[in-house]
N, C-alpha and C positions, 0 to 999 in steps of 0.2 A: 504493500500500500504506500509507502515511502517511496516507493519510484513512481507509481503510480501518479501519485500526485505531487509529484518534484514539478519544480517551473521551469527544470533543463527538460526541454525540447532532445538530448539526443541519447539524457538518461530515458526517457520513456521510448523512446525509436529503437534505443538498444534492448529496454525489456522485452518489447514486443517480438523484436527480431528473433532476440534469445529463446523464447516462447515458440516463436514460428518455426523454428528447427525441429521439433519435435511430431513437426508433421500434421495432421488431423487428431488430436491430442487425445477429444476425449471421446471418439465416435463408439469406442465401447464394442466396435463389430471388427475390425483388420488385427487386430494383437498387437503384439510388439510392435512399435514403431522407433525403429532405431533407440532400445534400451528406455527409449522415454515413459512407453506406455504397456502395460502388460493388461490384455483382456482376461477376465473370465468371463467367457461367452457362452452361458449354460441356459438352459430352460429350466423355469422355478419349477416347473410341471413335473420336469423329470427327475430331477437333481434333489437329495435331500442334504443338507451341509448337518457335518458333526463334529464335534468340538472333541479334540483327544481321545480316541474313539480306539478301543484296540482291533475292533472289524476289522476283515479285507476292502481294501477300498473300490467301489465298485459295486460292494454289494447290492443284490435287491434287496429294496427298504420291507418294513412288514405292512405299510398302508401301501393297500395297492385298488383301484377303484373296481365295484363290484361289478358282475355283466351287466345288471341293469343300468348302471351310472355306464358304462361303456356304454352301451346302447342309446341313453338318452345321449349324453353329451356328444356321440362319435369317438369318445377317447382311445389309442389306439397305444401310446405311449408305456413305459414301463418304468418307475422310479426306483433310483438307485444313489447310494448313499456315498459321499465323499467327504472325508475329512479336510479342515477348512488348512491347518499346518500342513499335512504334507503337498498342500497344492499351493500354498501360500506362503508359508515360515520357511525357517534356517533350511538354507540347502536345496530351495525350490529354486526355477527359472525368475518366480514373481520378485525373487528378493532384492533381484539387482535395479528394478525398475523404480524410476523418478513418480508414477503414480501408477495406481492401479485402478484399474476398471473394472466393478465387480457387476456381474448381471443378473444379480438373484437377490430374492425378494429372503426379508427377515421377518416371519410373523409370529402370533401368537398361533395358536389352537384354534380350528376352526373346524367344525363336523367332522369331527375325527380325522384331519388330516390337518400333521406336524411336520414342519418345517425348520430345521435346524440350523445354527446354534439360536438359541435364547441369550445373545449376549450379556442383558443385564442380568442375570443369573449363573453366568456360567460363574469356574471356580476360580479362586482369587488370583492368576496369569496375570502379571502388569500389563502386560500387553494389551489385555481385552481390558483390563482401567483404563489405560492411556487412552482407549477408543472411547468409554463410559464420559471421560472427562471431557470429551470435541463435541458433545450432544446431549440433549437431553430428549429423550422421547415422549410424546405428549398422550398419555391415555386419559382418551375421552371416554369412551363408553368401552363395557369390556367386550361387547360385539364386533368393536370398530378394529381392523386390526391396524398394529405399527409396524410401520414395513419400511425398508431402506437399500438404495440399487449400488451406492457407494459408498465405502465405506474405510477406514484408514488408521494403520495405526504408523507412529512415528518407525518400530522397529524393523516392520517390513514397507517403509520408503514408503508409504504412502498419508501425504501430512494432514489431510483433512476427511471430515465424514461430515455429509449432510442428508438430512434424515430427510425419509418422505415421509408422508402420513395419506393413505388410499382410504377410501371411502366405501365399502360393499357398497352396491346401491340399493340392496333391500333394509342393512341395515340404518343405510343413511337416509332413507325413505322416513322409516321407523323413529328413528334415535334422535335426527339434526337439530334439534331443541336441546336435547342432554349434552349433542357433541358441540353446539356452538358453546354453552355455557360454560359447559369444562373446557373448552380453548381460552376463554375468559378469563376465567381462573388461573389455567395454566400462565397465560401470560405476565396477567398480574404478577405473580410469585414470580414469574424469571425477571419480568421488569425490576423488581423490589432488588431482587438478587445482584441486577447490573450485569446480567448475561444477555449483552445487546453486540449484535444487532441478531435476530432469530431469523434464521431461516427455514419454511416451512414448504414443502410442497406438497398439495393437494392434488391426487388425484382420480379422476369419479368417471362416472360416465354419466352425471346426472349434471342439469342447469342448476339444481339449487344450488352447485357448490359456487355460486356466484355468492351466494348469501354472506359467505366467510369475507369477502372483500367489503363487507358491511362492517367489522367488527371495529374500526375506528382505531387503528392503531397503523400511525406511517404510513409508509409509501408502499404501493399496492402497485404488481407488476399483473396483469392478466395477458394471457396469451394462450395462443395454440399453436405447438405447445410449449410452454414454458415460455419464460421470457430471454430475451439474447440482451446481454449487457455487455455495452463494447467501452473500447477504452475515452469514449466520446461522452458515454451515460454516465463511466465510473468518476468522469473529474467532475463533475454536479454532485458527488457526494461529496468532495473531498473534506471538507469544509468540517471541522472536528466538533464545529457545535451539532453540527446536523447526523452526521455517519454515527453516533452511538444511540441516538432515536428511533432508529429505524426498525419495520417489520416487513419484511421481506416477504409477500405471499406469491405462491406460482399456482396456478390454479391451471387443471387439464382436464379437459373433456370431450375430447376425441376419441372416440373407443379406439380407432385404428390406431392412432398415434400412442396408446396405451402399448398392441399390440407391437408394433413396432420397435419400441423400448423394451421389448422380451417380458411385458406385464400382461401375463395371463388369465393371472385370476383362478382361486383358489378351484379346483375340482368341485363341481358341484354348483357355485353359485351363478345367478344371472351373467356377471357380465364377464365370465370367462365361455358360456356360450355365447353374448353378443359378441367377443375376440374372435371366437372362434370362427363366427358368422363373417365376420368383418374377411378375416384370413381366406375363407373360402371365396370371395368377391373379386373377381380378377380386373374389372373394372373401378377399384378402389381406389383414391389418393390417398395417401396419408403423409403427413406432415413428419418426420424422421426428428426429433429435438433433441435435446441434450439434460434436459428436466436439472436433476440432482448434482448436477455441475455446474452450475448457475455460479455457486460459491465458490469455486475456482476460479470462475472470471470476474465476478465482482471484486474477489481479495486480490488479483493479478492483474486483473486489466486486459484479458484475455481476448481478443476479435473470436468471435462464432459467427455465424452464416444459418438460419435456417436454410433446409434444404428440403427440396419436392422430389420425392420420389413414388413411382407408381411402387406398391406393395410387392407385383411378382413379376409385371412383368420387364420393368425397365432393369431389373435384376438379373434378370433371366436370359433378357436381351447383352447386354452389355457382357455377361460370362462366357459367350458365344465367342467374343473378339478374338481372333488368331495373330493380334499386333499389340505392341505397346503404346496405350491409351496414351502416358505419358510420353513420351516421345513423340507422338504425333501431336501432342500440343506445342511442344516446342519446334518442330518441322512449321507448324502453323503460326507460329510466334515468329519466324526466322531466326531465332537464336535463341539458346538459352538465357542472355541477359534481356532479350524485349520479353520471353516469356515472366521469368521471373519478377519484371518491372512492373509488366501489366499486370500481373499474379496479386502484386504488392498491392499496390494501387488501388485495382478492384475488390480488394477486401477493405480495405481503409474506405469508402465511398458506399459499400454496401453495407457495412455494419455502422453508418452515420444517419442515424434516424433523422434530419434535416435531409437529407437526400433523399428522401422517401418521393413511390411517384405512382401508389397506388390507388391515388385517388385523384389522380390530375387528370381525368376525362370527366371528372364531375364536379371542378371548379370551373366558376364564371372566367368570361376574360376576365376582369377585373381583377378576381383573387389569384388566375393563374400568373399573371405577371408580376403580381407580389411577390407571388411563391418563387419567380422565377429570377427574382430580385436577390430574395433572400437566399436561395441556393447560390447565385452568383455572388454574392458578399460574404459568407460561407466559404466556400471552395476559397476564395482568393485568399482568405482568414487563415486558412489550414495550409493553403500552400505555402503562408507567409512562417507560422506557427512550427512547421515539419520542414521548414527552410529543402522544400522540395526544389530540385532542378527542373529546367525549361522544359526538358523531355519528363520527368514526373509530372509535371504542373498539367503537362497540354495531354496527358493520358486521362488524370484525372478529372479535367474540363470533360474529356470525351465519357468519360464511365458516369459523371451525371447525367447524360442522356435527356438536356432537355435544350432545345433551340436555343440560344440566348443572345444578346447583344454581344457579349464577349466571344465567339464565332467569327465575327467580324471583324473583332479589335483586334482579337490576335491571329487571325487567320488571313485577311485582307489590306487594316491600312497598315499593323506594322511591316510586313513584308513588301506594300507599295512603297514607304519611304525607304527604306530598307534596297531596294531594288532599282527604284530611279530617283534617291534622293543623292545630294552633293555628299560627300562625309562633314562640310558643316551642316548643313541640316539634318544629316541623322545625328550627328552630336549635340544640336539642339533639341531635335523632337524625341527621340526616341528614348532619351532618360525618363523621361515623364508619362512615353506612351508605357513603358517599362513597368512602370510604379503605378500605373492606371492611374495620373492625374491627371489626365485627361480621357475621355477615352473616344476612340475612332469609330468612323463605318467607309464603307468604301460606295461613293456615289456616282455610278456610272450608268446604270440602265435610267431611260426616260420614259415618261409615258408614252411616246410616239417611235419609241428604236430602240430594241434590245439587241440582239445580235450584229445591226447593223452598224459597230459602233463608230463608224466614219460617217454616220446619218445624225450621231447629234448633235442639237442646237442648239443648249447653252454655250454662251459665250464667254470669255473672258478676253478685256480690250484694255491694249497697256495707253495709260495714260502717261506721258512722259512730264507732266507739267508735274505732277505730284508723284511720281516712282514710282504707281500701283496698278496694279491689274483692276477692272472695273466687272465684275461677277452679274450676270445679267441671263433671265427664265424669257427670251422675248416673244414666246408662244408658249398656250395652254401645253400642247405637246413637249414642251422642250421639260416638262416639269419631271423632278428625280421623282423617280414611281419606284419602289418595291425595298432599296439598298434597306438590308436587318439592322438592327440597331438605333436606324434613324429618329423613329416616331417618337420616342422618347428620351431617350438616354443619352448617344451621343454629345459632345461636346465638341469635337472636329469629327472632318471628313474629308478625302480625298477624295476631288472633285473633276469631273474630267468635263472636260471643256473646249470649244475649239478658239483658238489663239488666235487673237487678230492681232497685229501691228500696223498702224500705218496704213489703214484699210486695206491691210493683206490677209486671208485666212490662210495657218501654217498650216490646221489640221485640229485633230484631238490631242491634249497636252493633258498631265495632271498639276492639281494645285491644291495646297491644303488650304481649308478655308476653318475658322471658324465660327460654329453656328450657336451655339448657346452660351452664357456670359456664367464662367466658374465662380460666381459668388451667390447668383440665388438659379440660376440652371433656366433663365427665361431667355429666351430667343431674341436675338441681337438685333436691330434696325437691321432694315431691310430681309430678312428670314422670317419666310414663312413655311412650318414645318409641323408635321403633324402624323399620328398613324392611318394606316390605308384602313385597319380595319380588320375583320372575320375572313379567315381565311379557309382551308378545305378541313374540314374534318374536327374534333370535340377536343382534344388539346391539341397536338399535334404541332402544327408552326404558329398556331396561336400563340405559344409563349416568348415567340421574337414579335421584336415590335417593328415590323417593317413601313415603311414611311414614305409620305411626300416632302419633296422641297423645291421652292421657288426662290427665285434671287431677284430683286429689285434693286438693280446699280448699286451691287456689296463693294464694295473696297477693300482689297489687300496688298500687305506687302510687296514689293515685285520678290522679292526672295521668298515668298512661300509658292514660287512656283516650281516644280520637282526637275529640278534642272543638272540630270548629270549625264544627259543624253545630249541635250540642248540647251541655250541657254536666248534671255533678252537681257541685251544692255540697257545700260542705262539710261542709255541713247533711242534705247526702243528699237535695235537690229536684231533681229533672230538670227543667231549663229549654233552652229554644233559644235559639241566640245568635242574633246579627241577622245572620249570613250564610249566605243562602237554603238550606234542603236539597239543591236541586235542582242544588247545583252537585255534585255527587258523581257524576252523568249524566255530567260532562265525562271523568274517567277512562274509565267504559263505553265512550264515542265512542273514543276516542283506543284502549283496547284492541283493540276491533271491527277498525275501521279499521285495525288493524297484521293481524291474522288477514285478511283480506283481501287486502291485499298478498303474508302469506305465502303463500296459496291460491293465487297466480298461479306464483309463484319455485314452488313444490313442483311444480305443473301441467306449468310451462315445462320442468322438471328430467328429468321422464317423459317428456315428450313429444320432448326432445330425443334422449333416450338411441332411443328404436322409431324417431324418424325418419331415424336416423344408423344404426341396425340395417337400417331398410328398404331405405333405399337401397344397401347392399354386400349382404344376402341376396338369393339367388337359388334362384328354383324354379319346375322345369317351364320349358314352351316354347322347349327349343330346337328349333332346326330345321337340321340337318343338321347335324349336331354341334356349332353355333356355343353362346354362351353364351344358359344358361338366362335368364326374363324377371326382374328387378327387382321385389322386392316391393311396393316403391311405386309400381310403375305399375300393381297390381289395383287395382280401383275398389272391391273389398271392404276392403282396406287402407287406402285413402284416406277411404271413407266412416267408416271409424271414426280415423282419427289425427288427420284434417285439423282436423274439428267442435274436438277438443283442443286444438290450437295455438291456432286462434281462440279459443277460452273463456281461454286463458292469457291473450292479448292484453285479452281483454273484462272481467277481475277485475283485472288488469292499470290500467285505463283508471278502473274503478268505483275500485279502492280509490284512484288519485288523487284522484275528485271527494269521498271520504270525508275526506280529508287536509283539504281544502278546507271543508269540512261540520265537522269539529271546531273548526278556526279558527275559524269562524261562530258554531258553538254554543257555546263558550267565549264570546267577547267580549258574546253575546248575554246568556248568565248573570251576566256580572260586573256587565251595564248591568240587571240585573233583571227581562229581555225573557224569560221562558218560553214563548212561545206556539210556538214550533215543537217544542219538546221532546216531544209523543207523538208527533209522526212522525218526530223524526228516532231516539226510542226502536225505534222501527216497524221503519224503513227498515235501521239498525245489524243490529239482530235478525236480519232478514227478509235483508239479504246475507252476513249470518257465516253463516248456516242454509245459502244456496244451493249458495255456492262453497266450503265445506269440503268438503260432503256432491259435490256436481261432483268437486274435485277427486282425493279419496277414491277415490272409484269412478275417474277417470280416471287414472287411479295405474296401479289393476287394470288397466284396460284396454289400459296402455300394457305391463305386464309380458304380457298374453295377445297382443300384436302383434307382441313375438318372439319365440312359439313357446316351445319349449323351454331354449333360451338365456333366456330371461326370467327363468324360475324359478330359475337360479343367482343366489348370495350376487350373485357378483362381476360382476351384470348392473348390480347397484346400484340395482335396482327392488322387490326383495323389502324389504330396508332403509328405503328411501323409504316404503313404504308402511307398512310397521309404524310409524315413526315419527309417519308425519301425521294419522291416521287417530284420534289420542287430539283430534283439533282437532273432531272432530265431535263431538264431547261435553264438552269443556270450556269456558267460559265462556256453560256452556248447553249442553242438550240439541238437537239439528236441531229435532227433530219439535217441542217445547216452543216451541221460538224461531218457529217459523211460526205455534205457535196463538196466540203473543202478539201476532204481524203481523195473523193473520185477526182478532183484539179490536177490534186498533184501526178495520181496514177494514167491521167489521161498526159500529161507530160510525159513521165517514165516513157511511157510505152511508144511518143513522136520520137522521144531521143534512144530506142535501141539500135541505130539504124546510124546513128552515130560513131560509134565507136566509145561511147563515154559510158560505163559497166554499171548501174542498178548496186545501192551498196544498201547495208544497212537492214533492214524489214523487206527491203525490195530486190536485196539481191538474188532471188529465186528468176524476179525478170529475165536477169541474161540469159537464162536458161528455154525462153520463151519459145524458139524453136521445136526444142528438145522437148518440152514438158507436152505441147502442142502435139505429138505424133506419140505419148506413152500409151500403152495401154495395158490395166491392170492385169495382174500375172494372179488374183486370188482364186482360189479354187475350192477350198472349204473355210466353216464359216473361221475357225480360227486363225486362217493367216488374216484376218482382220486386227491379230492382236500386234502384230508386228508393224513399230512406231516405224519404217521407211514407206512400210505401204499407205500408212495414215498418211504419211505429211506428203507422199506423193500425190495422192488422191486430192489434197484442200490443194496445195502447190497448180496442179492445172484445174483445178476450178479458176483458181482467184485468176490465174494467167488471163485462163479463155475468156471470162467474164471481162477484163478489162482489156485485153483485146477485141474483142466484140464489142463493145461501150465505142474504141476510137475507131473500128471502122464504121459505124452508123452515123458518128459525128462527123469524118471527115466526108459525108453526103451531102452537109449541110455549105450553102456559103457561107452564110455569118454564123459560126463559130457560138456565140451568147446566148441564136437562136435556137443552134442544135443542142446545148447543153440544156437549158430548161426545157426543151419538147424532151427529153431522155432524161430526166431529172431522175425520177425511178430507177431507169436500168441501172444509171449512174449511182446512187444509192447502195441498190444492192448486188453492184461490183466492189464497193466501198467496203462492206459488211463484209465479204466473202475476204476481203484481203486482211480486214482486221480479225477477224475469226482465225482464220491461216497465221497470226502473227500469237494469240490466244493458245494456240493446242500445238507451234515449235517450240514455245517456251517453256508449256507445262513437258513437252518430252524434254526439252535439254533440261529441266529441273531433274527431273529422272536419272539425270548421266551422272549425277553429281553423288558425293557418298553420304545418304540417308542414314545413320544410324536407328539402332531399338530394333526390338523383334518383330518380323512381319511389318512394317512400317512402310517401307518401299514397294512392297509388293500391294499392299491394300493401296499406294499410292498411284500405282500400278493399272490398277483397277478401275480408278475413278478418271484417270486419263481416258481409259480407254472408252469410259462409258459416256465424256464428255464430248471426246469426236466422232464416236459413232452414232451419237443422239442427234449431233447436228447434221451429220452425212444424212441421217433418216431422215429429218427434219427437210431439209434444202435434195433430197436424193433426185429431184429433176433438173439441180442446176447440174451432180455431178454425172448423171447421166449426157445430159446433153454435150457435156464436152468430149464424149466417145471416149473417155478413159473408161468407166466402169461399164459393166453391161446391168441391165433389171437384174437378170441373175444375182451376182453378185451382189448387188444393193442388197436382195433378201437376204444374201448369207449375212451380211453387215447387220442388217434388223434382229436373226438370229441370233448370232453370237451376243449382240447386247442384250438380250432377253436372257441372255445364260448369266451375263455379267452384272443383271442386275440380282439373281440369286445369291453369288456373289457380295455384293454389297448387304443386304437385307442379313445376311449370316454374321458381316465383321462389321454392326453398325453402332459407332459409341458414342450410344445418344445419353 
């Protein structure tokens, strides 16, 4: 508790860290976790514990349930009797372990079935005192039994026990008058004693035990189940007048979640058949908690995570996997340090009750932008507090998960100053934009031109009489329509504008302007600015406040114009400085390349949510009243989920090699090297277009894959979707962003004829001849598995297609006219080339050394089911270019129908 609540920032970073080695601490189901944790993971049903017992251990116990109780209850089990020291004490595996996890229940006597040891009774052992001495057990009523799932003595390394206390439901039906009173009592007396603070857990399968949260004593946790107290909850107690007041209740009433925690319930009574009922339910949720370790993490500070898990069959599923789970997270992480980073992170953000977002489809706008305030003031607080780094900070912006003005600020203007600002002006701006005293948005789309952004019409007009550029809206259209941040918040913004000098327009320039006055946040002469308003869907991008603004002859500095491309004298001459234009592409990459990445995380997100639906819904086929069939074993299910997971993996894979492609194209800019820059314009364009507009639709897809369930708030698919779906339009239009790909390809393909060689994404072109006369050598359906055949097959698609595209245009005489009458074809030659760039990467990811078991080969798999989904998908473009025959196509169909059996067997949902 002393580190706990220290006001060193990196004494608490190191507890927690310390803590976090130990793995999944107290899950009470894996065992041993590197010497940290030792399970005893027994059934109280089967298992009788006995205290220095000279029996063979092992033995069958003497209660043993009679036929008719087997009969009524279904009981099938046999109980057998183990001494609590030889599994436990000197000399056992448990001894050596930092805590122990114990899974069996401690009761009284209940219808003639006893349950061993009777701690408080047993013989005078220090050991079982030092346990007597961590708890005191609460006997209400003698019906009522006391029961406990952890428990600890200092000698076998285990330092704490906190009691639970269960509730029969017949008896707590009965009794709950006699048992609140005596909890009353009992209190009183511990209160009197100064044996504070009590920790109690309650648990029933009845609503009345809400009644105990009546009893008027402290702070009151309710939950299902239990409560999770993180290191965020425990510094609110710290406070030494308030931490020895306190009554800690946990109160649970989920039978499953009883179940789950290995609480059976004694033979015999109601709610060990409701358990039992519960268990048989293959369609169950239950909520997996950690109940009687609660007191671990309140005294330690310990992060927990509730977790969902289906009862049998996400268990069930996931045992199946023939790869390492973990290692394929970090293959998906790209290293082991983004794995771990983001690991960090997303625990820290999930167990921060302020980050909570359960209920953000059912606040007003009004309150949702509070909320989205106060999580943004939050987040900033904790990144400042955990003195987190730029790459921590901007994980943990993203694991809030909710639109927000700061999106903009650190996504847009710091990198626009950043990008074309002088190095005195990022030595001016950017300390401040740094420290959010100010904060940014980026204003460039207008009401009347998004993508066309050489079409807009604000202006900015240097005045040479006064230094300053004159900021001016001189149509309704020319007004900033949509930039996030704007409506409210913002305080500057780079503002893009076309540059007059001298009644000359240069073009579109940027300028930082600012629009609201840092002393009381009200909008500056001549700004007028304001939000647009409701936008798609019930939280969603509601929580950014995306905005109008107008300019009325603004006035600024001539040095807030972003002048490290170009620059105005003083004199009012537009000149270019010596450092290239072309370096302003770097940003572009670098943006692209992040919406890419996100297309995968949103992809992965959907996709998780149907394949964790599919597998616990059930419909149709039973047979003889046994349980209906698994949705994920229809081959209609599969054909539409699978091809998804793979595309998450494959946008996944591409926006790595994009990561890798800005490093490139940066260092190539600063050395002065432009020549790859239209294709890597091309190629940026031509994957943000692909996989947004993928994963969009694949969004929908995954909300129509669970049914009716889908379509609820609280599927978390409707949400998803509203949110991502503003990515297919922003930073470009789709359809816009392919016809800039088809430009470039329709280029390529005038100059093979040249002598100048196709490099880069495009160097397959040179081969245009060649690919143009291939014809598929497949012959059954598995040599579709073989990555030359794949890449050869997309390779003269994309060829043919954009061959075909410039001989229809070179029909045409004006050239502008022939491109928009084929806008289409051009289009989806565009597509085919960017897909073919999509499925060499995920094979050259393949070349490279995968560690973990099975990791490569399940990686393997989804490759293959991602280009042979799209081959089926588009199989009359690859037919028509006389490489494949129908035949073949159907082996193709084939063989992915095998490989999605394949995936459905290794799926780690």
């Amino acid at each position: 508790m002393d580190l706990a609540c220290s006001n060193e920032l990196n004494a608490r970073l190191s507890m927690v860290d310390s803590l976090k080695q130990c793995g999944s601490l107290l899950s009470g189901i894996d065992g041993n976790v590197e010497r940290c944790l030792f399970a005893v993971n027994v059934d109280c049903r089967t298992t009788v514990w006995t205290y220095q017992n000279d029996e063979e251990d092992e033995a069958i116990d003497s209660f043993q349930p009679d036929e008719q109780l087997k009969k009524k209850r279904k009981i099938s089990y046999v109980r057998r009797r183990r001494d609590v020291y030889k599994t436990l004490g000197p000399g056992s595996e448990a001894e050596s372990a930092t805590v122990l996890a114990f899974g069996s229940l401690f009761t009284s006597p209940y219808k003639g079935s006893e349950l061993y040891i009777d701690i408080q009774k047993a013989p005078g052992d220090p050991r079982i005192k030092s346990l007597t001495k961590k708890i005191e057990f609460l006997p209400f009523a003698p019906e009522i039994m006391n029961s406990g799932k952890q428990f600890a003595a200092q000698t076998i390394k285990a330092p704490f026990l906190c009691a639970q206390l269960r509730l029969l439901d017949g008896q707590f039906k009965n009794h709950w008058k006699v048992t609140f009173l005596g909890l009353k009592q009992k209190l009183d007396s511990l209160r009197q004693a100064g044996s504070l603070p009590i920790h109690i857990f309650v648990m029933t399968d009845l609503p009345q035990a809400k009644k105990l949260a009546l009893a008027g004593h402290g702070v009151r946790f309710e939950s299902v189940p239990g409560s999770v107290d993180t290191v965020a909850k425990l510094l609110k107690h710290c406070i030494p007048d308030i931490l020895p007041d306190v009554l800690l209740l946990y109160i649970e009433e989920t039978v499953c979640s009883c179940a789950s925690l290995g609480f059976v319930g004694t033979a015999g009574s109601t709610i060990a058949e409701s358990i039992e009922v519960c268990t048989e339910r293959k369609d169950t949720y239950i909520q997996l908690g950690y109940c009687s370790f609660d007191f671990f993490f309140l005294k330690f500070g310990f992060e927990s995570r509730k977790k969902m898990e289906a009862l049998d069959y996400h268990a069930e599923e996931r045992s199946k996997a023939e790869f390492d789970v973990e290692e394929m997270k970090i293959v998906w992480a790209g290293s082991r340090h983004d794995y771990e980073s983001s690991d960090r992170v997303a625990r820290l953000v999930a167990s921060d009750p302020v980050f909570r977002k359960d209920n953000r489809t059912m606040l007003t706008r009004k309150d949702l932008f509070k909320d989205t305030l106060s999580k943004a003031a939050h987040a900033w607080k904790r990144i400042i507090e955990l003195r987190l780094s730029e790459e921590e900070a901007s994980i943990l912006r993203f694991y809030v998960d909710q639109p927000a003005f700061t999106d903009l600020h650190w996504g847009m203007f710091i990198p626009a100053i950043k990008g074309q600002g002088t190095e005195e002006q990022q030595e001016k701006w950017l300390p401040m934009a740094y420290k959010m005293q100010i904060i940014g948005c980026y204003a460039q789309t207008e009401l009347g031109h998004g993508s066309n952004v050489q079409g807009l019409e604000t202006t900015a007009t240097f005045d040479p009489q006064t230094d300053e550029f004159v900021i001016h809206s001189p149509t309704l259209t020319s007004s900033k329509w949509w930039p996030g941040g704007l409506g409210k918040v913002s305080t500057h913004a780079v503002v893009y504008a076309r540059l007059i000098t001298d009644g000359q327009d240069h073009g579109v320039h940027g300028f930082i302007v600012q629009l609201r006055s840092l002393d009381d946040h009200s909008p500056l002469p001549g700004i007028t600015v304001g939000d647009i308003g409701m936008k798609f869907g019930s939280g969603a991008y509601n929580s950014m406040d995306n905005g109008v603004l107008r300019f009325d002859h603004v006035r600024i500095p001539r040095n807030q114009m972003l002048m490290s491309v170009s620059q105005v004298t003083r004199e009012g001459k537009y000149v270019h400085s010596d450092v290239p234009r072309q370096l302003v592409y770097g940003t572009m990459v670098y943006v692209r390349q992040k919406i890419v990445s996100d297309a995968s995380i949103a992809l992965s997100r959907a996709v998780c949510i149907a394949t964790r639906y599919s597998a616990v819904r059930r419909q149709f086929g039973s047979q003889n009243g046994g349980p209906e069939t698994q949705v994920i074993n229809y081959k209609t299910q599969q054909s539409r989920l699978f091809p998804l997971l793979a595309s998450a993996y494959a946008f996944r894979f591409v926006g790595e090699w994009l990561k890798w492609l800005y490093t490139d194209v940066t260092q190539r800019l600063h050395a002065n090297d432009f020549s790859t820059l239209p294709e890597v314009h091309a190629c940026t364009a031509g994957l943000k277009s692909i996989t947004t507009s993928a994963t969009a639709d694949g969004i929908e897809e995954c909300r129509k894959l669970c049914g009716g369930h889908g379509y609820l708030s609280s599927s978390g698919l409707p949400e998803l979707f509203a949110v991502y779906i503003p990515a297919c339009t922003y930073e470009g239009d789709n359809v816009v962003l392919l016809l800039q790909v088809a430009r470039f390809l329709m280029k390529t393909v005038s100059q093979l004829g040249s002598g100048k060689k196709p490099a880069g994404t495009t160097a397959y072109m040179g081969r245009t001849e060649h690919l143009m006369q291939c014809r598929c050598q497949v012959e059954r359906a598995e040599d579709w598995l073989k990555p030359s055949v794949i890449l050869e097959a997309f390779e003269v698609r994309a060829a043919s297609m954009s061959v075909a595209c410039a001989a229809s245009l070179s029909k045409f005489s004006n050239p502008e006219e022939g491109f928009a009458e084929l806008s289409a074809d051009l289009a989806e030659a565009a597509a085919a080339h960017c897909q073919l760039i999509v499925v060499s990467k995920f094979i050259e990811k393949l070349q490279q050394d995968i560690p973990g078991k099975g990791v490569k080969r399940q990686s393997e798999i989804l490759c293959n089911v991602y280009a042979l989904y799209l081959l089926h998908k588009h199989l009359g473009d690859f037919i028509t270019t006389g490489c494949i025959t129908p035949k073949q196509g159907a082996l193709a169909n084939e063989q992915l129908i095998l490989l999605y059996s394949q995936v459905c067997f290794n799926n780690p949902i």
